[in-house]
C-alpha positions in Angstrom: -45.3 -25.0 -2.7 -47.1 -23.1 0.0 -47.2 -19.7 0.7 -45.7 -18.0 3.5 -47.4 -15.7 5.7 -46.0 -12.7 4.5 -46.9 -13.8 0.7 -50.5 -14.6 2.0 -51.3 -11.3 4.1 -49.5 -9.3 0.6 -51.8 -11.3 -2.0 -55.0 -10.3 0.9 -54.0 -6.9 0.6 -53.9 -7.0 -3.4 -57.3 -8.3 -3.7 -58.5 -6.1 -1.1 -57.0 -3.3 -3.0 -58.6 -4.5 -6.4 -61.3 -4.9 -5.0 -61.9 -1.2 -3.6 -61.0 -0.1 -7.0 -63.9 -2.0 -8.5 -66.4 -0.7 -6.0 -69.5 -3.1 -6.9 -72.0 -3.6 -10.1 -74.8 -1.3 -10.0 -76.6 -4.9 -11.3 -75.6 -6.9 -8.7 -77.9 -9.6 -8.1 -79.5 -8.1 -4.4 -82.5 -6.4 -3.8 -80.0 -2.8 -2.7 -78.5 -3.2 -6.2 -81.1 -3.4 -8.4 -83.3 -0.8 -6.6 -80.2 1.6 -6.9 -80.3 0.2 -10.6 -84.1 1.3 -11.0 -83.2 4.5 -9.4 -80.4 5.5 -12.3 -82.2 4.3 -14.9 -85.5 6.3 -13.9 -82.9 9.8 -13.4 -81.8 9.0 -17.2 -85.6 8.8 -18.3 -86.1 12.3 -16.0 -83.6 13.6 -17.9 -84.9 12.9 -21.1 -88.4 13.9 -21.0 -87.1 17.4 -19.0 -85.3 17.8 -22.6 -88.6 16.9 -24.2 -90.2 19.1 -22.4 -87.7 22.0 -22.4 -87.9 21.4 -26.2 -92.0 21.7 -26.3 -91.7 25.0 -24.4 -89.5 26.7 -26.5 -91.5 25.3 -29.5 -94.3 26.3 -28.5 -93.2 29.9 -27.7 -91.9 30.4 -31.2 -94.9 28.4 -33.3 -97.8 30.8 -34.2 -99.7 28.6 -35.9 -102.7 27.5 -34.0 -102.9 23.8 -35.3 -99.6 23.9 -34.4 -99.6 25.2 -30.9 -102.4 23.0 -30.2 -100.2 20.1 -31.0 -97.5 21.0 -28.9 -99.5 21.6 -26.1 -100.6 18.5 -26.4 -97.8 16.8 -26.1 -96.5 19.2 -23.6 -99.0 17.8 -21.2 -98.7 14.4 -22.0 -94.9 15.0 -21.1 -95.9 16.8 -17.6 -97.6 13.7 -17.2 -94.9 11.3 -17.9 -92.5 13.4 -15.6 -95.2 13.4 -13.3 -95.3 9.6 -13.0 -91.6 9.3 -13.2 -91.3 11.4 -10.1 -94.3 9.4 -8.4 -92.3 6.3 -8.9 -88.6 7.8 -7.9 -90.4 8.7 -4.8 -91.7 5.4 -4.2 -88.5 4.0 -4.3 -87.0 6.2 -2.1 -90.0 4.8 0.4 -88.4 1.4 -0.4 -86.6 1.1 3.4 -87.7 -2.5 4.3 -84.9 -3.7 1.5 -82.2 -1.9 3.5 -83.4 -3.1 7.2 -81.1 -6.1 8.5 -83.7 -9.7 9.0 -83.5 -10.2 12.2 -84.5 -6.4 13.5 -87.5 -6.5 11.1 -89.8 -8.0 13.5 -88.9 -6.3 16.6 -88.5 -2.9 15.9 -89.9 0.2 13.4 -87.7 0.2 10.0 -85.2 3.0 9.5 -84.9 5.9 7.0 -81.7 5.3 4.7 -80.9 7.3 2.1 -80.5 6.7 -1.6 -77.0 7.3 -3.1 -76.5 10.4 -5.9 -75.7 9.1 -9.3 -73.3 10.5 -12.2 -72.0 10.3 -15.6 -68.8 9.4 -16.2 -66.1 11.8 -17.5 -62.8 11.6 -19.1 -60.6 14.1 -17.7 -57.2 13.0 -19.8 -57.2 15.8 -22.8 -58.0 18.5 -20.2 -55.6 17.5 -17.3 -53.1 16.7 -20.5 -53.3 20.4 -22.2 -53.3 22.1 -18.3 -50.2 20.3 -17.2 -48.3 21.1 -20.7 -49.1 24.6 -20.5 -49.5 25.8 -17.2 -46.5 23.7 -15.6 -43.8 23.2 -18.8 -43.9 19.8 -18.2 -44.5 16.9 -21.2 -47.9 15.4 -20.0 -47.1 11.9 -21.0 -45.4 10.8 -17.8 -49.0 11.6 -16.2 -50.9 9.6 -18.1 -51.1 7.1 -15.6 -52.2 8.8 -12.6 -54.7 10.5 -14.7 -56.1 7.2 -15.9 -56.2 5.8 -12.4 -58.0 9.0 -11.2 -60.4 8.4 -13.9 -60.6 4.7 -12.6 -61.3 5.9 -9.3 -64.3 8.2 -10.4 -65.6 5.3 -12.0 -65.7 2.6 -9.5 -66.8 5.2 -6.6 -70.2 5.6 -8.9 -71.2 2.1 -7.6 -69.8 1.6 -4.2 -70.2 -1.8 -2.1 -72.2 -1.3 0.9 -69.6 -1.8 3.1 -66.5 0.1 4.9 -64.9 -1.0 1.5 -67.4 1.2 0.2 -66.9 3.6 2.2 -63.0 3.8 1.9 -63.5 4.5 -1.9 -64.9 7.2 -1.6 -63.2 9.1 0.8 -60.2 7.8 -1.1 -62.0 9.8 -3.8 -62.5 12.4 -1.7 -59.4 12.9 -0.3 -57.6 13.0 -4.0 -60.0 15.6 -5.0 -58.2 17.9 -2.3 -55.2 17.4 -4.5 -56.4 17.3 -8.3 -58.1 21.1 -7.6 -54.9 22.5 -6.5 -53.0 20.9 -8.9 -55.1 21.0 -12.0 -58.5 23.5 -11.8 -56.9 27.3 -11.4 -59.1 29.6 -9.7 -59.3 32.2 -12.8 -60.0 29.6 -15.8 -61.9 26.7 -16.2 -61.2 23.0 -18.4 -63.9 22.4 -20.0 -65.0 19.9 -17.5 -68.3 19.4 -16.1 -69.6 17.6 -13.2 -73.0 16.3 -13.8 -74.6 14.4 -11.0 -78.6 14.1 -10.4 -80.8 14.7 -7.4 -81.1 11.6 -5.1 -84.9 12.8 -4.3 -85.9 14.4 -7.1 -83.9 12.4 -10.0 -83.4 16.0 -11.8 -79.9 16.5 -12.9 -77.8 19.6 -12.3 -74.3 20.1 -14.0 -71.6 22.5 -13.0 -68.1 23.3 -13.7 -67.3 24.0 -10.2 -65.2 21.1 -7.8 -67.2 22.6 -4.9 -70.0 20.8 -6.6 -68.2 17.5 -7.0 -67.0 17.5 -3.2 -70.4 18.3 -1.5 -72.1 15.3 -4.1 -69.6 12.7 -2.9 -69.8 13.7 0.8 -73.6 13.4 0.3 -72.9 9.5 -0.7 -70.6 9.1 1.7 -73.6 9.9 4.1 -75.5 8.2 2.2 -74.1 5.4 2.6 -73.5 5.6 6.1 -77.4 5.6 6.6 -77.3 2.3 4.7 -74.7 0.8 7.1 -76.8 1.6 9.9 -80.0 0.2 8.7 -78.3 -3.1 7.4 -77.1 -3.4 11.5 -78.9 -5.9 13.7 -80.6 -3.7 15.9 -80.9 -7.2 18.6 -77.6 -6.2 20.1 -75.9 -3.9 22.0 -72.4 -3.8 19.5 -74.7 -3.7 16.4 -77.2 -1.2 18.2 -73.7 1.2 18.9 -72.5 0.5 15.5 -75.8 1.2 13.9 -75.9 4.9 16.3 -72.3 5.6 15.3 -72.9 5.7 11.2 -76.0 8.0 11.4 -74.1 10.1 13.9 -70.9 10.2 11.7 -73.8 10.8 8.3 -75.5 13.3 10.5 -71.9 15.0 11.0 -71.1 14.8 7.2 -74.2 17.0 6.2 -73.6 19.1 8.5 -70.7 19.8 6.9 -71.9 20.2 3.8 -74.5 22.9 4.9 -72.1 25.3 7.1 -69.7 25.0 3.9 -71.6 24.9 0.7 -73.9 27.6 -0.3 -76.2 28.3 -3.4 -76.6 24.6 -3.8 -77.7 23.7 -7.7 -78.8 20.4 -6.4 -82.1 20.2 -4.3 -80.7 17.4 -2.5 -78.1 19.9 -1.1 -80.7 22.4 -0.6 -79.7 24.1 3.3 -83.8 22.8 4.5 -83.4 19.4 3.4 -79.7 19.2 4.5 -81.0 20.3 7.5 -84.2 17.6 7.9 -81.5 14.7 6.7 -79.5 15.9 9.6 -82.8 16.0 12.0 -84.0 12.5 10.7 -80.2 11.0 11.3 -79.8 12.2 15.0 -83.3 11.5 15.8 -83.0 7.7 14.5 -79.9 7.5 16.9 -81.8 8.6 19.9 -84.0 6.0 18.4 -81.3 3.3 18.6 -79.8 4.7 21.7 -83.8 3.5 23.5 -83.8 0.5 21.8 -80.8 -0.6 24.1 -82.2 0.5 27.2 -85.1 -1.5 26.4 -82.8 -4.9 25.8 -83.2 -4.8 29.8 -86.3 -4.1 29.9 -87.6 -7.1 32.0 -85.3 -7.1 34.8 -85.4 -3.6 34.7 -86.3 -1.8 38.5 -88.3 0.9 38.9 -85.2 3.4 38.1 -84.3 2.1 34.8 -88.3 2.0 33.4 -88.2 5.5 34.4 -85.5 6.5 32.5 -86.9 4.6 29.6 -89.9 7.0 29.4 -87.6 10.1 29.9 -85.6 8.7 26.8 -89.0 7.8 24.9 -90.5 11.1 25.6 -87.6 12.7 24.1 -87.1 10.6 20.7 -91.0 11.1 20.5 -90.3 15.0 20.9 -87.5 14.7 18.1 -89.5 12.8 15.6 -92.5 15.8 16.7 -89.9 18.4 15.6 -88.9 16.8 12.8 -92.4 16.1 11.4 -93.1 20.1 11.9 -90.0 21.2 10.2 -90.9 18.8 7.1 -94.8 20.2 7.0 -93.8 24.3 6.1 -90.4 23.5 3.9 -89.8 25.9 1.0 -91.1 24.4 -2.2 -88.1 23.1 -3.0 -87.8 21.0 -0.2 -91.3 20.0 -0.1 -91.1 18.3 -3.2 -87.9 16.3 -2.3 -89.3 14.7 0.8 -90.8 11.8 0.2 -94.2 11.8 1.6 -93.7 8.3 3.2 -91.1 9.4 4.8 -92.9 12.3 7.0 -95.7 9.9 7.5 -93.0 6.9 9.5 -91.6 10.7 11.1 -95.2 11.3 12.4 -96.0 7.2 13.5 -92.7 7.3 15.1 -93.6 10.7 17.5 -97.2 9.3 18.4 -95.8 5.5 18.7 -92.5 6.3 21.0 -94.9 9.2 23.3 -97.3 5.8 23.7 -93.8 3.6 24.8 -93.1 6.7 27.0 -96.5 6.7 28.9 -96.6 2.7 28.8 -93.0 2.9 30.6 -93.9 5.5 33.1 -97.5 3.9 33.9 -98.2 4.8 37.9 -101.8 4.4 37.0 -104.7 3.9 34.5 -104.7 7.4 32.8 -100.9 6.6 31.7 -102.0 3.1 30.4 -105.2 4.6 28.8 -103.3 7.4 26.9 -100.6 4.8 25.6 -103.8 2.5 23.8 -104.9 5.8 22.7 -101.3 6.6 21.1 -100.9 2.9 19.8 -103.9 3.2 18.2 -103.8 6.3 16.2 -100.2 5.1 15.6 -102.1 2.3 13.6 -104.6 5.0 12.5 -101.3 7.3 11.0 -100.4 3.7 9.1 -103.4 3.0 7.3 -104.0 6.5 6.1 -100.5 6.1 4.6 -100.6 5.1 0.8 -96.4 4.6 0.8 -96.3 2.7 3.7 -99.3 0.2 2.7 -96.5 -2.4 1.8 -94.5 -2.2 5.0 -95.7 -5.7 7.0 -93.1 -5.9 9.2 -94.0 -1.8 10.5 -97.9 -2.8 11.1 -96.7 -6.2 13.0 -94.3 -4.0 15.5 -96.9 -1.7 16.1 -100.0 -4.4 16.6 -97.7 -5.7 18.7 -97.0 -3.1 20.9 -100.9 -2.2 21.4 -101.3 -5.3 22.5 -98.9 -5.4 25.2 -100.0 -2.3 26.3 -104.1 -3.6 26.5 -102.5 -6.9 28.2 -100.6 -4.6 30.7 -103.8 -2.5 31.6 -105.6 -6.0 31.9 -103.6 -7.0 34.6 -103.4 -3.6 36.1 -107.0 -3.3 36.8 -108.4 -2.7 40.0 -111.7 -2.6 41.7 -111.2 1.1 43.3 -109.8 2.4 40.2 -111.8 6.0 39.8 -114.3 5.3 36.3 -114.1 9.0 35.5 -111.1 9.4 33.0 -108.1 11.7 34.2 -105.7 13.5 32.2 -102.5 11.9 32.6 -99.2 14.0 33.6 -97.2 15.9 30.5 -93.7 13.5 30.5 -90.7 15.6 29.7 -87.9 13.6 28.1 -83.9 14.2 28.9 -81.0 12.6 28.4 -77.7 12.9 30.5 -76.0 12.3 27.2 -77.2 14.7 24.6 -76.3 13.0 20.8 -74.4 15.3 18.7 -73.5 14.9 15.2 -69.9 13.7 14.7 -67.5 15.2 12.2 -66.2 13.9 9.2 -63.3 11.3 9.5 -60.8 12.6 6.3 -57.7 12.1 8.3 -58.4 8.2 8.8 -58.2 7.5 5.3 -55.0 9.0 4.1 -54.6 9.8 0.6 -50.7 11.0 -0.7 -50.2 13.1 -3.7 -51.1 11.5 -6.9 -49.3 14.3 -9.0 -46.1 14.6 -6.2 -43.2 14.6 -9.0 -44.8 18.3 -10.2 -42.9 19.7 -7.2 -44.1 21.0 -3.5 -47.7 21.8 -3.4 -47.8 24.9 -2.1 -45.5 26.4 -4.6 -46.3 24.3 -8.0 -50.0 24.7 -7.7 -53.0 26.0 -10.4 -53.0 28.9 -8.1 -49.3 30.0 -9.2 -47.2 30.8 -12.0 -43.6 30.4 -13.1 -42.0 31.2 -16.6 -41.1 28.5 -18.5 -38.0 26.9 -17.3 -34.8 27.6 -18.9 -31.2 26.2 -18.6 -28.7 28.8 -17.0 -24.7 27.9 -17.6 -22.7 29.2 -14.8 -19.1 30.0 -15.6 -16.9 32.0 -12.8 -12.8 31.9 -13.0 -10.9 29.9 -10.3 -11.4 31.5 -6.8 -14.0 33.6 -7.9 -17.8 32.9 -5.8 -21.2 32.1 -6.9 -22.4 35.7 -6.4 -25.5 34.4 -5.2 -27.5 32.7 -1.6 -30.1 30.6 -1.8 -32.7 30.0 1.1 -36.0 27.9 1.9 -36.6 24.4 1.5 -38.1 22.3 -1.6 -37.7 24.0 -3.7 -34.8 26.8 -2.7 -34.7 30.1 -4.2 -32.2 32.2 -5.6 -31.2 35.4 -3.0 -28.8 38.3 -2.9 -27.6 37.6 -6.5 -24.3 40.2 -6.6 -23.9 42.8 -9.2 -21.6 41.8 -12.0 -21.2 38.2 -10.7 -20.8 34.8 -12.1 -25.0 34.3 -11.3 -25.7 37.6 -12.8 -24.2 37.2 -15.4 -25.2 33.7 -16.5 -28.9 35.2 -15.9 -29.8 34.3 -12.6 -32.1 36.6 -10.9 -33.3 36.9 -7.1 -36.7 35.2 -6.2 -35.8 32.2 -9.4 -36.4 28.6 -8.1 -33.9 26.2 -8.9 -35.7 23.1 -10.6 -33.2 21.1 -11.7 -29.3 20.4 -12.1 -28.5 18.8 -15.1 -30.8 15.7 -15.6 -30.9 15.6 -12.1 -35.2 17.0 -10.4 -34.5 19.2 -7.6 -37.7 20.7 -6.9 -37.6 18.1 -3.7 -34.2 18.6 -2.7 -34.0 20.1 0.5 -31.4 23.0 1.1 -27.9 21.6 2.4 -28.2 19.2 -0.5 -28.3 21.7 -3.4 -25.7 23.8 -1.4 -23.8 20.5 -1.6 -24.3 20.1 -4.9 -23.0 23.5 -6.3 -20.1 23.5 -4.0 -18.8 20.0 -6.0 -20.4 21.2 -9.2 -16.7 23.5 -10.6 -16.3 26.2 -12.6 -18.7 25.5 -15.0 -22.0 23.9 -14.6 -26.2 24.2 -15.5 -29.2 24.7 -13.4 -32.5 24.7 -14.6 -34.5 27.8 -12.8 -37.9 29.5 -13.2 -38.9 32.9 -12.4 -42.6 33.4 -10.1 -45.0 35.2 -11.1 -47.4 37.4 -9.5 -50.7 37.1 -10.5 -51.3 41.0 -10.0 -49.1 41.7 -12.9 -50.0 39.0 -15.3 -52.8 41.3 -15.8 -55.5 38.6 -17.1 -58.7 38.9 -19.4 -61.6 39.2 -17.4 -64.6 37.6 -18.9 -67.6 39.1 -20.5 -69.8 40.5 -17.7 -73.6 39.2 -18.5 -76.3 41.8 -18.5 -76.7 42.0 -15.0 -73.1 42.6 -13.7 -71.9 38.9 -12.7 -69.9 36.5 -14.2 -70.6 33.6 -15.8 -68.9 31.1 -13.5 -71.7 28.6 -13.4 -73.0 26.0 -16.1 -76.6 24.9 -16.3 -78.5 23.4 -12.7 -81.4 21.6 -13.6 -81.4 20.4 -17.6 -78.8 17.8 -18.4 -77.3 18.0 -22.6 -74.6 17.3 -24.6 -73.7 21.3 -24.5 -74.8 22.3 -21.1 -76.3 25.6 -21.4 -74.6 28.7 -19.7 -77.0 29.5 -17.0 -76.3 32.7 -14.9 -74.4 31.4 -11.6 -76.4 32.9 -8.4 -73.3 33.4 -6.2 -72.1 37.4 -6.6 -69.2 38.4 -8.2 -65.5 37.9 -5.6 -63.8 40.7 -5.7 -59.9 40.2 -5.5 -58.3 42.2 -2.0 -54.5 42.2 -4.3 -55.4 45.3 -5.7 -58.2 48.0 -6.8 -56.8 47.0 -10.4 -57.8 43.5 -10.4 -61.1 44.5 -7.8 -63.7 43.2 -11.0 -62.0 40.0 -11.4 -64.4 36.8 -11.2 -62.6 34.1 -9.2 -64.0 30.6 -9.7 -67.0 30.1 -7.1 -65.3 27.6 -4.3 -67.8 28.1 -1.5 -65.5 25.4 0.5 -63.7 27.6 3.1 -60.2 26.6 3.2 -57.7 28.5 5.4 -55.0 29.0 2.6 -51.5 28.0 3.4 -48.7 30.8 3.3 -46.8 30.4 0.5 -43.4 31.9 1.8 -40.8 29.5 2.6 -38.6 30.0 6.3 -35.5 28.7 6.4 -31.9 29.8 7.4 -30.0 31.9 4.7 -26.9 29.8 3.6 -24.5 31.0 1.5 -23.9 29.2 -1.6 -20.2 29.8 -2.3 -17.9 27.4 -3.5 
């Protein structure tokens, strides 16, 4: 029997579904997935010999034996070497762009810069999330086990996403949930035990931190990421792909943007504010790239107008990729060493070859033409010098090409009372009516609901609250006699203007208590007519299940053991993957609390994600709650 339509589109969506939750093998059979293959298993080996080396250091700072030390030195350098290599060829792989570039846009136009994706380790969050939710919210963790498992699932398969928007949905799907597992489950005053270990896309060094700032700014770097990849992988011999291929390195451009105006003291180099901002240069400048390329699809019935405005638009990606190329030349060392140098020397062919398309385009005479074979030819000069871009055919065909055409052009544009003397040809300045800006994030189009909803309200049963344990109140009042008590807000209501010597008071109800429950019945959703309702049919006698809030001001907690000099240790090792990361001394100062000069030398948790926090007072009428 055949299905029906509405069976078909429901078994599309299930396999859809599964297969965003599998995101894709890191050993897929394609030239993408094994060089992101070569590129995790070269972070691993960076790893290890950094411990090797770490180990020889500290060896050879305790050995005082001069046979000894002379042996350890030894070694030492022939591990600087091997890191040395293992860097070399991280770097080389990261020059890799021809395997990203779509076929058909090889041979007509200069390849594009994507971005390699951030790799992790795994982690099992289910013993942590387990002990957090029995102690902190009363609750038996076992219920839970599910969604923790399917969060852990979700880590897991957004570590190898497709390159696709299936990809892409994973891990803002990821994303998005991480906005709910820190408020439900990482407090602001403790940590888990957990740590987020992810290594540098450039540099392959690993950095680990307990922090979920950490975790948030190293997905949105993939999410970029791959975004870069998307747009590469468009055919650039269209206008659709050409406007598909300048919206995903706008929207990557937009997402590291983000990261940069809100994460600070980045443990990652990758993350590092000047190479955040030479990613973000590099994207917008490879869409002004794009953005030319379809002006030129007209180029041969184009009037004297539109060849115009193709050199205005040529000068000005030329001028962009000059910028660029400057800002990568004086980074801070830290930078300098994650750039890869191929990718400053395609920066610097680009500026010389687009200012030669600009003066070939804007050609009223032989000095223009003569300048542009000039350009095109150092252009070719730039390529040869270049040891990383030796292997890139289809870059030295589109720029033989275009030298070429320009030495045809000046061919036919030869005349007899041309002056022989050579003449300094005109400065062009570029400009665009349309100025590209980065665009920001899209969160909202990939909704994500509560995983942990049945914990209650958010803004009230959150790691940054607490409640006493809960506890079972009988109510007992003679006939006629009221509640003693009002109850106001919404999901969930609270206890108000309990009366002196009445029924609430004295079964042990006191103002501000939530009421969590009726019986077997969870009313930590229920709204406030229908738990007015409730107790009004409830009788004379009946149970609610209440907790008290408490104020964090007077739980009065531990602070922790301030290191030598004055800050907290909030911050796990950056730099040196083990087994027991070491506790390196975090570099963001110490947040004072604004409660109260009491609690002024508490360490919060370093969150350098600025999030307007939500009020957590309820409004809603005051009802009374008398039967």
């Amino acid at each position: 029997m055949g299905l029906s339509q509405k069976e078909l589109l429901a078994a599309v969506e299930r396999s859809q579904n599964k297969a965003i939750k599998k995101g894709s093998d890191p050993g897929a059979a394609t030239c993408r997935g094994k060089l992101q293959y070569r590129r995790s298993r070269l972070n691993v080996d960076i790893n290890k010999h950094l411990l090797l080396r770490q180990g020889a250091e500290n060896l050879l700072r305790a050995a005082e034996n001069k046979k000894v030390r002379q042996a350890v030195s030894l070694e030492l350098s022939f591990l600087n070497s091997n890191l040395q290599f293992l860097k070399e060829e991280l770097s080389d792989l990261n020059s890799s762009v021809d395997v990203y570039q779509n076929d058909d846009s090889k041979l007509q136009h200069i390849p594009m810069i994507p971005f390699g994706l951030k790799e992790t380790n795994p982690i099992d969050f289910t013993d942590a999330f387990k002990e957090f939710i029995a102690e902190h919210y009363h609750e038996d963790p076992e219920p839970y086990i599910g969604v923790i498992k399917d969060f852990i699932d979700t880590r897991q398969a957004m570590r190898t996403p497709q390159r696709s928007s299936t990809g892409l949905a994973l891990l803002f799907e990821y994303y998005n949930q991480l906005y709910f597992i820190e408020r439900r489950l990482f407090p602001p005053d403790r940590h888990l035990g957990v740590y987020f270990e992810w290594y540098d896309s450039l540099t392959g060094l690993p950095s680990c931190q307990r922090t979920m700032a950490f975790e948030k700014a190293s997905v949105l770097f993939n999410i970029a990421a791959l975004h870069s990849q998307l747009g590469a992988k468009e055919a650039r011999t269209c206008q659709k792909g050409l406007d598909t291929t300048i919206g995903h390195y706008l929207r990557a451009a937009g997402i590291y943007r983000y990261i940069l105006e809100n994460f600070s003291n980045a443990p990652s180099r990758d993350l590092d504010p000047d190479v955040l901002e030479v990613l973000t240069g590099l994207l917008t400048a490879q869409a002004g790239e794009c953005r030319l390329e379809r002006l030129l699809l007209e180029e041969e019935s184009a009037e004297l107008a539109a060849r115009l405005e193709m050199g205005r638009e040529a000068a000005q990606v030329s001028e962009m990729y000059r910028r660029l190329g400057e800002r990568m030349t004086p980074m801070s060392e830290s930078s300098e060493e994650s750039v890869p140098p191929s990718w400053q020397d395609l920066v610097n062919i680009k500026a010389v070859h687009y200012s030669a398309l600009a003066h070939n385009h804007l050609a009223l005479g032989r000095c223009h033409l003569r300048e542009a074979i000039t350009q095109h030819e150092e252009a070719l000069r730039l390529y040869r010098m270049s040891r990383g871009l030796k292997k890139q055919e289809s870059l030295l065909h589109v720029l033989r090409v275009a030298l070429e055409l320009a030495a045809e052009r000046q061919a036919v544009t030869q005349r007899e009372d041309d002056f022989d003397l050579p003449v300094e040809p005109p400065a062009i300045s570029g400009g665009s009516a349309r100025p590209l800006a980065p665009r920001s994030p899209e969160f909202g189009r990939y909704p994500m609901a509560d995983p942990l909803h049945r914990l209650g309200p958010l803004e009230t049963f959150s790691a940054h609250h607490r409640w006493s344990p809960p506890r079972e109140v009988t109510v007992s009042r003679r006939p006629g006699e009221p509640l003693g008590f009002s109850l106001k807000r919404e999901a969930p209501v609270v206890v108000v203007d309990v009366e002196q010597d009445g029924a609430a008071q004295r079964a042990g109800l006191k103002d501000g208590d939530y009421i969590v429950a009726m019986g077997e019945q969870d009313l930590k959703w229920s709204g406030h007519s229908d738990v007015v309702d409730l107790l009004r049919k409830a009788g004379t006698e009946f149970s609610v299940t209440a907790v008290t809030p408490q104020h964090r001001a007077a739980q009065q907690p531990k602070s922790p053991p301030a290191t030598p000099d004055g800050s907290w240790d909030s911050v796990s090792s950056s730099g040196v993957s083990s087994a027991a990361p070491s506790r390196k001394q975090s570099p963001a100062g110490s947040v004072a609390s604004t409660a109260s000069k009491t609690a002024a030398s508490r360490r919060l948790s370093w969150n350098p994600f600025r999030r307007a926090t939500r009020s957590d007072s309820g409004s809603g009428k005051t009802r009374s709650a008398a039967a």
